[in-house]
C-alpha positions in Angstrom: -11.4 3.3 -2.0 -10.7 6.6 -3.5 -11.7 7.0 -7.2 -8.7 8.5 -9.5 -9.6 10.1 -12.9 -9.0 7.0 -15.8 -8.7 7.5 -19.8 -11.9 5.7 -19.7 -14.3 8.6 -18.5 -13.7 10.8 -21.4 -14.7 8.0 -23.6 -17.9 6.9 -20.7 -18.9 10.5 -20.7 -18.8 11.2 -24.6 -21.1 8.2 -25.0 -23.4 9.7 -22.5 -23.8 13.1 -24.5 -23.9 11.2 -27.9 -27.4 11.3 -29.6 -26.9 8.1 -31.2 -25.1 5.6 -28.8 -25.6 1.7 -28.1 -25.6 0.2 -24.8 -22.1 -0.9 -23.8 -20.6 -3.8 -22.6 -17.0 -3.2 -20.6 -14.4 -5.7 -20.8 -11.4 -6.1 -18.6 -9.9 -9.2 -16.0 -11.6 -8.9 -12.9 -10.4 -5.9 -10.5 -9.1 -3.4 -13.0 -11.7 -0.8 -12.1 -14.9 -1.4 -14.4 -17.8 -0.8 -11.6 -15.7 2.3 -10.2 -15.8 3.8 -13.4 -19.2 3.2 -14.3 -19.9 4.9 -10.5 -18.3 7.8 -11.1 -20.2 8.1 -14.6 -23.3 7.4 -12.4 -22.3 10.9 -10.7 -23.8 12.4 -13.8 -27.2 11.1 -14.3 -30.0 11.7 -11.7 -30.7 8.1 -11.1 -29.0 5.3 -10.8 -29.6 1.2 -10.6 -26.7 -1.0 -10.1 -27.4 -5.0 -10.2 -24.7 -7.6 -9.4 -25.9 -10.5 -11.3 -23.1 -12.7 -9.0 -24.8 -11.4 -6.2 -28.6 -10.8 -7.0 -29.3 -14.2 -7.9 -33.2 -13.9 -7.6 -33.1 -11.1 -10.2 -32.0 -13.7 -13.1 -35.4 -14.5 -13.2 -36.8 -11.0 -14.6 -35.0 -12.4 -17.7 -36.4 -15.4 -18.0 -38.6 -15.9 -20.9 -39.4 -12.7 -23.4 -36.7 -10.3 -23.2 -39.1 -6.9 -23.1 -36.9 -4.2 -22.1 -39.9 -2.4 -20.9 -41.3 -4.8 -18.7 -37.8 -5.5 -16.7 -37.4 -2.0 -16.3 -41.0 -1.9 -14.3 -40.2 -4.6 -12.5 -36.4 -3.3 -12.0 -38.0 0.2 -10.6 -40.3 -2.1 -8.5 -38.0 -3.6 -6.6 -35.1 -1.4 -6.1 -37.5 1.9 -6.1 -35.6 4.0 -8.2 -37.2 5.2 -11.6 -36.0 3.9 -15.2 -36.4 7.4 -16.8 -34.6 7.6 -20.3 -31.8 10.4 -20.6 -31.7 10.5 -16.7 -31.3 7.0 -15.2 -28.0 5.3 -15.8 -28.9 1.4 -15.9 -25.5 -0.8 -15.0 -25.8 -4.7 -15.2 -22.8 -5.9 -13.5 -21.3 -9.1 -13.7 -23.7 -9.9 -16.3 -21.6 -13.2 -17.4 -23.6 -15.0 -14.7 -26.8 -14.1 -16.4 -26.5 -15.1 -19.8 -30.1 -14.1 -21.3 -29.3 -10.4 -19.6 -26.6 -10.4 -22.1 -28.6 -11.3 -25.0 -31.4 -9.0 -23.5 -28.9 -6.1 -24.4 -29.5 -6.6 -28.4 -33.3 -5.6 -27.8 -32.5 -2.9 -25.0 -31.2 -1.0 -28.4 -34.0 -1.5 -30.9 -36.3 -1.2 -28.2 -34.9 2.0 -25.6 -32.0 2.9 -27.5 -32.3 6.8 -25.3 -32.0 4.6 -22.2 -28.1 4.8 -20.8 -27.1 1.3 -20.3 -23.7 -0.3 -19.2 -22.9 -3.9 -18.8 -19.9 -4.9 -17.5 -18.1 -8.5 -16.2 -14.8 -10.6 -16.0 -14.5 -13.7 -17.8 -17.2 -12.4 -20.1 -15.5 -13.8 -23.3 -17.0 -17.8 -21.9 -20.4 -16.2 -21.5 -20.0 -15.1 -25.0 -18.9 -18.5 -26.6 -22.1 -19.8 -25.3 -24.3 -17.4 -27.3 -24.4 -18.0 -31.2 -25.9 -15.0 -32.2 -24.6 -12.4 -30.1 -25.6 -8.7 -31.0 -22.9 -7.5 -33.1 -23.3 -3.8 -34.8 -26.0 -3.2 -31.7 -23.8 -3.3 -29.0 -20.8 -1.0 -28.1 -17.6 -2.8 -26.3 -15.2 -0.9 -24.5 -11.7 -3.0 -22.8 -10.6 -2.0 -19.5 -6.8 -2.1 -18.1 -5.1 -1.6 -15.2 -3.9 2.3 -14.2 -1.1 3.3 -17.2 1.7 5.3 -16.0 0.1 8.2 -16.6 -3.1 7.2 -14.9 -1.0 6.3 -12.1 0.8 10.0 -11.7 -2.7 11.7 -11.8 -3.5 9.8 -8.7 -0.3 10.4 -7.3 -1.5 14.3 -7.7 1.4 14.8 -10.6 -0.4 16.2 -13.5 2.1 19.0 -13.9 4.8 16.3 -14.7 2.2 15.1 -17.5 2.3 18.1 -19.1 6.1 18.9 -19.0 6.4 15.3 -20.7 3.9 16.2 -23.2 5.8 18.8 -24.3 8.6 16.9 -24.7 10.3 14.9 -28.1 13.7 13.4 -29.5 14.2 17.0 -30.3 13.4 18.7 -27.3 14.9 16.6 -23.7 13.5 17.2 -20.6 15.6 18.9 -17.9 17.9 16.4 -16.0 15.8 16.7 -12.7 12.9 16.6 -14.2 13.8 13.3 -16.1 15.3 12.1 -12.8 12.0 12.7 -11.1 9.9 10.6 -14.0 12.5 7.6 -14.0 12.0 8.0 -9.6 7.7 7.4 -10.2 8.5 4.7 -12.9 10.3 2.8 -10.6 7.6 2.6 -8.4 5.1 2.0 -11.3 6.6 -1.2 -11.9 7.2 -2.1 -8.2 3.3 -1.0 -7.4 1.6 -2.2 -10.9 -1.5 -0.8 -11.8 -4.4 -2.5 -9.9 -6.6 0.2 -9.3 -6.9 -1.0 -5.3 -3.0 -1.6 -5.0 -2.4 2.3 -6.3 -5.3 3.6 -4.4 -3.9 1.7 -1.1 -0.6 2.7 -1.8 -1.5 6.6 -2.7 -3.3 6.3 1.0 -1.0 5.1 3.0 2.5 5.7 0.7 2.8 1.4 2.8 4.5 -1.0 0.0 4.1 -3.9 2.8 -0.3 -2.8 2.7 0.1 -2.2 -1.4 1.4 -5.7 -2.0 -1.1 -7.6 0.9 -3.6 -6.0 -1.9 -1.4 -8.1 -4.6 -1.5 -11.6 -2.7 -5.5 -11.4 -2.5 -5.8 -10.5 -5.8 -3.8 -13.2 -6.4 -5.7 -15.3 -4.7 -9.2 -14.3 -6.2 -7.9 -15.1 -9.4 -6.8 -18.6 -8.2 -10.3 -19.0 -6.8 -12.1 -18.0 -9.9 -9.5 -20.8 -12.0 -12.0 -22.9 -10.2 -15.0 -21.5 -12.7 -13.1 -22.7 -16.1 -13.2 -26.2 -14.6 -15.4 -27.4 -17.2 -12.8 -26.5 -19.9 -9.7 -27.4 -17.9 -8.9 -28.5 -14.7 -8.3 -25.2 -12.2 -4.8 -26.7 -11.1 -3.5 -26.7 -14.6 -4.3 -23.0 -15.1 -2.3 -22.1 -12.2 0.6 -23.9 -13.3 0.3 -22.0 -16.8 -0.6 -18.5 -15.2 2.6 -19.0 -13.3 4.4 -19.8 -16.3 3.8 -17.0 -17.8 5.0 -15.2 -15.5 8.4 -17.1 -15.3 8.6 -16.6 -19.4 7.9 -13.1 -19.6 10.2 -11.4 -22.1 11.0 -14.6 -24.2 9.5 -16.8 -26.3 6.9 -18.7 -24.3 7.5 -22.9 -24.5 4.9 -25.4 -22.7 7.2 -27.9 -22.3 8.6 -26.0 -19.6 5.5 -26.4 -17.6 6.9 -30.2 -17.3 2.7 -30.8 -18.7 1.8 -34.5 -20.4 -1.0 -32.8 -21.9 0.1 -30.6 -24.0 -3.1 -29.7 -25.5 -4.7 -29.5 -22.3 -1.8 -26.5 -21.3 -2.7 -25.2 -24.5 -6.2 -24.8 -23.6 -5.2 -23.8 -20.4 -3.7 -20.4 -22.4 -6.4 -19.8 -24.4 -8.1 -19.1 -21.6 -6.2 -16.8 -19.6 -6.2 -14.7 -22.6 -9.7 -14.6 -23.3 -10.1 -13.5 -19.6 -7.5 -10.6 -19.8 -4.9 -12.3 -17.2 -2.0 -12.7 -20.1 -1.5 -10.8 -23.2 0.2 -12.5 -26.4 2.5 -10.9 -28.0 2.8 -12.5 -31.6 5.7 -12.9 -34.1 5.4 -11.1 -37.2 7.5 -11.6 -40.4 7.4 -7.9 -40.7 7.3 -7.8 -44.8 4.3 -5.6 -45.1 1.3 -4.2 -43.4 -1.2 -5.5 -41.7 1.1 -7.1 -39.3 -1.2 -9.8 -39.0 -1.1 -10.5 -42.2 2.5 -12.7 -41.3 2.0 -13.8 -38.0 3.3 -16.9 -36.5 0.8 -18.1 -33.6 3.8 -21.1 -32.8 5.9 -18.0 -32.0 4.9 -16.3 -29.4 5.5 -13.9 -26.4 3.1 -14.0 -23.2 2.8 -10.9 -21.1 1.0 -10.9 -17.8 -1.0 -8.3 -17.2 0.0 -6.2 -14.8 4.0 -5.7 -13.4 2.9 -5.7 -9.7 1.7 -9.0 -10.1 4.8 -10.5 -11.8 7.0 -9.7 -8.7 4.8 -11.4 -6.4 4.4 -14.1 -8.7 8.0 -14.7 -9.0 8.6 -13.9 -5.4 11.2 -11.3 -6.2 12.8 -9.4 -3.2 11.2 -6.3 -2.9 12.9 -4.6 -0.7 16.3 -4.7 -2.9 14.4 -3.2 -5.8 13.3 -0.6 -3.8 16.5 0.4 -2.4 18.4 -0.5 -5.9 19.5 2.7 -7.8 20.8 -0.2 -10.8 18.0 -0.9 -13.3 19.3 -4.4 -13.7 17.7 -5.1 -10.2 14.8 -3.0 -11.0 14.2 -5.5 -14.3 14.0 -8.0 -12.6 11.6 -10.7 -14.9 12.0 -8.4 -17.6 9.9 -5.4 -16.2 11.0 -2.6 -18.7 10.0 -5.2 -21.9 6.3 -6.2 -19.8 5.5 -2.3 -19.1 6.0 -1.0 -22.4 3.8 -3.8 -24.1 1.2 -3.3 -21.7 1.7 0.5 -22.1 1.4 0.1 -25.7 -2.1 -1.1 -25.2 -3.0 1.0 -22.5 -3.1 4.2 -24.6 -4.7 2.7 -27.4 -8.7 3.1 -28.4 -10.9 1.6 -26.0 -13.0 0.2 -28.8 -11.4 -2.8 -30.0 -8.5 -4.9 -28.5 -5.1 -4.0 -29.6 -2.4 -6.9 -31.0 1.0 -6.7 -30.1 3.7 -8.0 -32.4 6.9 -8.4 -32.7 9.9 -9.5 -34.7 12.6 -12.5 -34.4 15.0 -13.7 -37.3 16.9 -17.5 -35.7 20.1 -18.0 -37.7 23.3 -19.6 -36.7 25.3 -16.6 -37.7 22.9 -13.8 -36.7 20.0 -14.1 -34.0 18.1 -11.0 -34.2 15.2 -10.0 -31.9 13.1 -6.4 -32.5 10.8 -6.3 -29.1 8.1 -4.4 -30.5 6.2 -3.4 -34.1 4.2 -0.5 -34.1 2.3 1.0 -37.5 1.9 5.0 -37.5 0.8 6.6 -40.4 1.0 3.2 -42.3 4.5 2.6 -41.8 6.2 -0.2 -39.6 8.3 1.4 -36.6 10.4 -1.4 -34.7 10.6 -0.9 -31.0 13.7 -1.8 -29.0 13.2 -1.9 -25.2 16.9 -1.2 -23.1 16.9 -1.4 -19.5 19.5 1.0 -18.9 21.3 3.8 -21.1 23.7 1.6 -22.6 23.8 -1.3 -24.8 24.0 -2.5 -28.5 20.8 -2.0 -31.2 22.3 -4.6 -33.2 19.1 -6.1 -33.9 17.0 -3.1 -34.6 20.0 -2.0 -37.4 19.5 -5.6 -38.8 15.9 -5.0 -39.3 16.0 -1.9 -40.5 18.4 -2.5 -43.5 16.9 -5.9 -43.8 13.1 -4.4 -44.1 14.6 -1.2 -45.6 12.8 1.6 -42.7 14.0 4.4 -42.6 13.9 5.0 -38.6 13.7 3.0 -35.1 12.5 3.4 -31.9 14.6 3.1 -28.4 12.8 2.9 -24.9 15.7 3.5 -22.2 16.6 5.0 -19.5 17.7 7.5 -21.3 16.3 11.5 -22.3 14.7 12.0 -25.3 17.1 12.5 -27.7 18.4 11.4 -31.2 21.0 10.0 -33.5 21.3 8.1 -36.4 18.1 6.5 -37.4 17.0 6.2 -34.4 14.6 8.5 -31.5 15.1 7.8 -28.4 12.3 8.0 -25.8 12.4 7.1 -22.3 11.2 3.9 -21.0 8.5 6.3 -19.3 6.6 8.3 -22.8 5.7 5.1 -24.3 2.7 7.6 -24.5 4.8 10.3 -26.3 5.9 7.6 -28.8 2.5 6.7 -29.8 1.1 10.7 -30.2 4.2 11.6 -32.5 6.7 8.7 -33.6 6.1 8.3 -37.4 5.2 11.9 -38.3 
């Protein structure tokens, strides 16, 4: 699989060249491109010792017992004879949640070789990390991992010059009509293709939708096999049945009773753990009366986003071929694409360094339902985000929110150009990326 440049290796290689850095453990859902990206860091070191812990079962045993960093890199060098040589070997535990003492041997890699590079990296690390009380907090760096954003995805499509024109853009300055046309072409096939580093790579090979989404239905499937791991916690059939209500929810509030569940608290579990693995995203009411966000949150109010867009069509079986040869958005958003991709875009851009929460805003009254699909803060104000699937439509709610919260401006993802009137920008459905560098100044 070819390897496409990711946000991630600026912030891999800065850590590299930093005098003062702590190993790091990368977190993401399985498949969203951790060991490639730690491989093409690799390419910058003159050594290089990758261990599957899934796979290398008789190495667990180096880390049974005292946890000297010393003495498993001897006996690492030993038996994979390549040299541990701080500043030039790059050390990478990989699916280290099947090892749990190699995670807690991590703490003591940094008081003891804090010049050694090393990277740990695994999918449902979050249950590893319930099982250990004293984790190394404030000696250990975490970096999260998504799929491709859109901008990741036209880099691999060999479109950086389109990057740059976007960049350049803002309410105040539109984009040229063909130009626009040619972003809102690639964003439909964003949302068809998703982000799974394989399914872009595949499709950027072969430019074969029927060979991209093959890739899809196996990853499917691999999650569905690894279901089978949270057993202990809840039965693997009832995360299926949740997983693929999510996906049937996305882009409204999500309810278990529609899962047709007994045990409710069992489907609630159930949830909790997709989103400690990365598979869903919450997206989380706020009240919206002052910052933090947080601060009025409403966990009984909730939206659940799946993670990646390619997914959701397969999940919801959605005819693929009628999107593709659709020219009307209302096809295209099909499950509430536009509203999915700019939540999970909203993340994507984000800092690495700590997870980011996604809120939003809903006010249920008889008279006047209002709904504001996204909050944002920049520069410690509140901006509300409303997500339109086409270029027309009513911002009823987003006026209602902000004369009711008194802001002074609003956000509009469309189909549209950039552009502006009233209190409101307007910013394509496609520079959710633009939105976060200069919405707010």
């Amino acid at each position: 699989m070819n390897y496409f440049k990711r946000q991630i290796d600026d912030e891999l290689l800065k850590w590299k060249n930093s005098p003062k850095r702590k190993p790091i453990l990368l977190r993401g859902a399985r498949q969203v491109g951790k060991t490639q990206s730690v491989r093409h860091l690799a390419e910058q070191f003159e050594y290089f010792i990758e261990i599957n812990f899934e796979e290398s079962k008789s190495i667990h045993a180096l880390f049974e017992g005292d946890l000297f960093p010393r003495e498993i890199c001897e006996n690492l060098t030993a038996i994979y004879g390549v040299p541990i040589i701080p500043g030039k070997t790059l050390l990478f535990f990989d699916e280290i949640q099947s090892c749990i003492p190699a995670i807690q041997s991590l703490r003591f890699f940094y008081e003891k070789m804090p010049e050694l590079h090393l990277i740990a990296a695994g999918s449902l690390l979050e249950f590893a990390l319930s099982e250990i009380p004293t984790f190394g907090f404030g000696r250990i760096s975490s970096l999260f991992l998504y799929p491709f954003s859109f901008n990741e995805f036209l880099t691999a499509m060999g479109e950086d010059k389109l990057i740059e024109i976007k960049r350049k853009a803002s309410p105040a300055k539109s984009l040229t009509p063909p130009v626009h046309q040619k972003l809102l072409r690639y964003l439909k096939k964003f949302l068809i293709i998703g982000g799974m580093p394989e399914a872009v790579s595949t499709y950027v090979e072969t430019r074969d939708l029927n060979s991209m989404h093959k890739i899809l239905d196996d990853l499917i499937g691999a999650y569905n096999d690894d279901f089978a791991k949270y057993k202990k916690r809840v039965p693997s059939v009832r995360l299926r049945e949740i997983f693929e209500l999510v996906a049937r929810q996305t882009g409204s509030k999500f309810v278990y009773a529609k899962a047709k569940i007994n045990n409710i608290n069992q489907a609630k579990e159930a949830l909790q753990l997709l989103i400690e693995a990365g598979l869903v995203i919450p997206v989380v009411h706020s009240a919206a009366n002052g910052l933090p966000l947080g601060a009025e949150s409403n966990l009984k109010k909730r939206k659940i986003l799946l993670i990646d867009t390619g997914l959701l069509l397969k999940l919801l079986d959605l005819n693929i071929g009628e999107i593709i040869l659709s020219d009307d958005f209302k096809v295209i958003n099909r499950g509430n694409l536009a509203e999915m991709f700019v939540g999970l875009e909203l993340i994507k851009y984000r800092s690495p360094y700590k997870r980011t929460n996604l809120y939003y805003w809903h006010r249920e009254a008889k008279s006047s339902n209002a709904e504001v699909d996204y909050l944002i803060v920049k520069n410690n104000k509140i901006l509300p985000i409303e997500v339109k699937s086409g270029t027309k439509g009513s911002m009823q709610s987003l006026f209602i929110f902000l004369n009711e919260k008194r802001i002074s401006k609003g956000i509009r993802l469309s189909l549209e150009n950039f552009s502006s009137y009233d209190k409101v920008d307007v910013y394509p459905l496609y520079a959710v990326d633009r939105l976060l560098e200069i919405a707010g100044r």
